[in-house]
N, C-alpha and C positions, 0 to 999 in steps of 0.2 A: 793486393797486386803490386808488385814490384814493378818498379819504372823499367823500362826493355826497350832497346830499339834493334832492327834489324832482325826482326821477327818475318819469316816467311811462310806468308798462310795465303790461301787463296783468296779473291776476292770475296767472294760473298761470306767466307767465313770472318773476313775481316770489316765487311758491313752488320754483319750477325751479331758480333760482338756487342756487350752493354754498355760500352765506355760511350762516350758523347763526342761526335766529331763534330767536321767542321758544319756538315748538313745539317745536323740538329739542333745546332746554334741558332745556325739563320731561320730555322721555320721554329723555335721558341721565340726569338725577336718578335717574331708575327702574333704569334699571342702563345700561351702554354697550350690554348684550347687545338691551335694546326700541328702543335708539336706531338701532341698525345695522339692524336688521329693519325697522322703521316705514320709515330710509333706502333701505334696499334693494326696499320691496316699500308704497312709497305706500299706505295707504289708500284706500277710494273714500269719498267724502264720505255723511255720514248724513243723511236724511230731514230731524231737527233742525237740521244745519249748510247744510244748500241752502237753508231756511226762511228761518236768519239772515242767508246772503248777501243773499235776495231781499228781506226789509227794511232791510237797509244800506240797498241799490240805489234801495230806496224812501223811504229819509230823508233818503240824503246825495246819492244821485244820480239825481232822479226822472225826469230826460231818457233817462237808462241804463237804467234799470227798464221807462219807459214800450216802447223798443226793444226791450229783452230776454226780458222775461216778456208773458205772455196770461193769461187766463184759456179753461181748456181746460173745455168743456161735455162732458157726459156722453150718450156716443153709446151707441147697444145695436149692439154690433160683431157680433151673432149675425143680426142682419137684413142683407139688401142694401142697404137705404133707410139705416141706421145707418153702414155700410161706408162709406159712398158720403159723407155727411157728414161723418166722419171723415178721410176722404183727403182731401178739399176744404179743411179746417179746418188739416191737418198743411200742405199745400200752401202756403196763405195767413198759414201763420205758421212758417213754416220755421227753421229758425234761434233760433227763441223758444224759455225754457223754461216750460211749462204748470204753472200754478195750478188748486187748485181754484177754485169758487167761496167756500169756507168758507174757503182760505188764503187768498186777496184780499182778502175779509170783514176776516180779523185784521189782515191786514196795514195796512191803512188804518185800521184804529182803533186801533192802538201807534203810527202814525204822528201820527196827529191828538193823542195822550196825551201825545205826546214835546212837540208842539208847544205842546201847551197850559200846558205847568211854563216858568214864566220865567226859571231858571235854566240849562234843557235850549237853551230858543229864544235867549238871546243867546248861548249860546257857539255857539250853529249859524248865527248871522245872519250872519256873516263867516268866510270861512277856505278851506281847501283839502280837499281829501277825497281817501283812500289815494293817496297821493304815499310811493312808496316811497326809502327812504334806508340807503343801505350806508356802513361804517366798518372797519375796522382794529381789535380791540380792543388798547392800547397797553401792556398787562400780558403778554397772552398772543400777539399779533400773529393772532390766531383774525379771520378775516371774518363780520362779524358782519350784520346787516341787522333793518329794523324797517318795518312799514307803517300809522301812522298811519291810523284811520278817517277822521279831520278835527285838521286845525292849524289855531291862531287865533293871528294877534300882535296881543294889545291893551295900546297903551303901551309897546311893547317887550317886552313882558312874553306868552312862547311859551306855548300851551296846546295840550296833546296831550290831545283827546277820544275815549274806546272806547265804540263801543255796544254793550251786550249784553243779550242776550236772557236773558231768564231765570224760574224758577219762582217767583222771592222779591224782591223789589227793598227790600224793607225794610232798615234800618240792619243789623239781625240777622241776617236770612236772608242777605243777599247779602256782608256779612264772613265768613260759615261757605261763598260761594262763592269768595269773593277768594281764603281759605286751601285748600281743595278741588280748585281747580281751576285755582292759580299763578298765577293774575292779578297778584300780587304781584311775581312775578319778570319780568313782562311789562312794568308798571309802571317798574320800576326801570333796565331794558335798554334800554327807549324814554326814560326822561328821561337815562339815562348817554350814551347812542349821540348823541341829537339834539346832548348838549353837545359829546361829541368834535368832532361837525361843524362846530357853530354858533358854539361858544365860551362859551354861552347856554345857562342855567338853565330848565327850563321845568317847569310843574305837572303833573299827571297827573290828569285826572278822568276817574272813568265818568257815561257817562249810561244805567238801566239799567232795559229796561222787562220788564213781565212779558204772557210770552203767552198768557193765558186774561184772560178778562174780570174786572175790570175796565181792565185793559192799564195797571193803576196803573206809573206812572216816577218815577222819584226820580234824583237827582245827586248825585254823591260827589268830593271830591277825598279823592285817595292822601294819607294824612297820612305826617309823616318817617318814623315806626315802620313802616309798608306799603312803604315804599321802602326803607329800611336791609336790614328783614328778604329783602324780595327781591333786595338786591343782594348779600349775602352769599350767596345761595342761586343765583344766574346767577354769580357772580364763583366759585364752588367746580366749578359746572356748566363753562364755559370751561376751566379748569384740569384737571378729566380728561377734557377732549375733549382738549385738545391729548396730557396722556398718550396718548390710547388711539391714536391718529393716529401719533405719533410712534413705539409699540413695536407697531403692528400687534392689538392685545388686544381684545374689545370683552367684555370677562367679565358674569354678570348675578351674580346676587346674592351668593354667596360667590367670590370672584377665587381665592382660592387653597384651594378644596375644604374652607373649613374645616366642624365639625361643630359646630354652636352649641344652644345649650340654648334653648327656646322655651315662652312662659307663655301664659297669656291676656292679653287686652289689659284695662286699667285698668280700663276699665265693666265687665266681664264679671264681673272678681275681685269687684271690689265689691258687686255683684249676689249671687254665690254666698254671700257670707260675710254680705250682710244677711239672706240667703231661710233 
């Protein structure tokens, strides 16, 4: 496979794909044992991850959005008069995936939140949106892959922007998400990946809004520490995939049956010995 970036393929054909993103990293972290399951037996997407495609869709791609989603009105499917509107409505929007009304609500005011921080609105004024890019990792030779939300080149100078949705958008809240929930090794895989391709250094910002009112956003760039820490953490990820691959193994939590002694965790202890 040749290194390529600004490949346009649909999403799922871009999940389909066998190179290892950033998702498959963080659930081989967890053990090879969740990695190969999660592999073998896809997920179906959560209530909260349909939500955040359809505000992507509606940030980065509102021509996408406008085509793909509806807003789906509440019929009384126990009536025939209700039946009867509801078949007409599926009919006429075929194809579409159905919003409420109160998710259309949010979704237009995180939109307008994003738009309004003038930090969020110029890196969004120019660029490209999920433009997927496959590589070669040159340590381990693992096919790696990355899908950019949005790329900006200003100056020369590459920005890779992730949107995300989220409960906390604060400085604090959302470093206790970046560490929680690997964003950090997501981080690191897309500025490593883009250079193998490009030859080309690029930044790593979130832009990151939250979904209940008041739909506050805030903008981050990954500092070196957020990127070191997550490239140690994908670069150890790479290295027992290619093990588990190459002897066949996909072990979860003790590889070799061992019997380990187990405490409480830090807070706990501490808790006990102060009460």
């Amino acid at each position: 496979m040749n290194n390529k970036i600004g490949v346009s393929i649909p999403a799922d054909k871009y999940h389909q794909h066998q190179a290892v993103g950033h998702s498959g990293l963080v659930r081989i972290m967890r053990s090879p044992a969740h990695y190969r399951a999660w592999l073998d037996h896809p997920p179906e997407p959560t209530p909260q991850m349909l939500f955040g495609t359809a505000f992507h869709a509606a940030l980065l791609e509102p021509e996408k959005f406008g085509a793909e989603y509806a807003i789906a009105p509440k019929f009384d499917r126990r009536t025939k008069e209700g039946k009867a509107q509801a078949e007409t409505w599926e009919a006429e929007n075929a194809g579409k995936t159905p919003l409420t009304v109160e998710q259309m609500s949010a979704i237009e005011k995180m939109v307008v939140s994003v738009r309004a921080h003038a930090g969020a609105e110029s890196l969004l004024a120019e660029g490209v949106a999920e433009m997927s890019a496959f590589w070669i990792d040159p340590e381990t030779g693992v096919e790696c892959k990355c899908r950019p939300d949005w790329m900006q080149v200003d100056g020369g100078v590459q920005h890779i922007v992730d949107v995300k949705t989220t409960c906390d958008a604060s400085a604090e809240g959302f470093a206790r998400a970046i560490a929680t929930l690997g964003y950090d090794v997501q981080a690191a895989l897309y500025v490593d990946g883009i250079e193998v391709i490009t030859g080309c250094k690029a930044t790593f910002l979130f832009i990151a809004v939250e979904k209940d009112p008041p739909y506050a956003a805030a903008v981050y760039k990954a500092a070196d520490e957020v990127i070191e820490v997550g490239r140690t953490k994908y670069r150890g990820a790479l290295q027992l995939l290619k093990w588990c691959r190459e002897n066949d193994r996909w072990p979860a939590y003790q590889p070799n049956g061992e019997i380990e002694t187990i405490n409480l965790p830090r807070w706990a202890a501490k808790f006990d010995l102060e009460g």
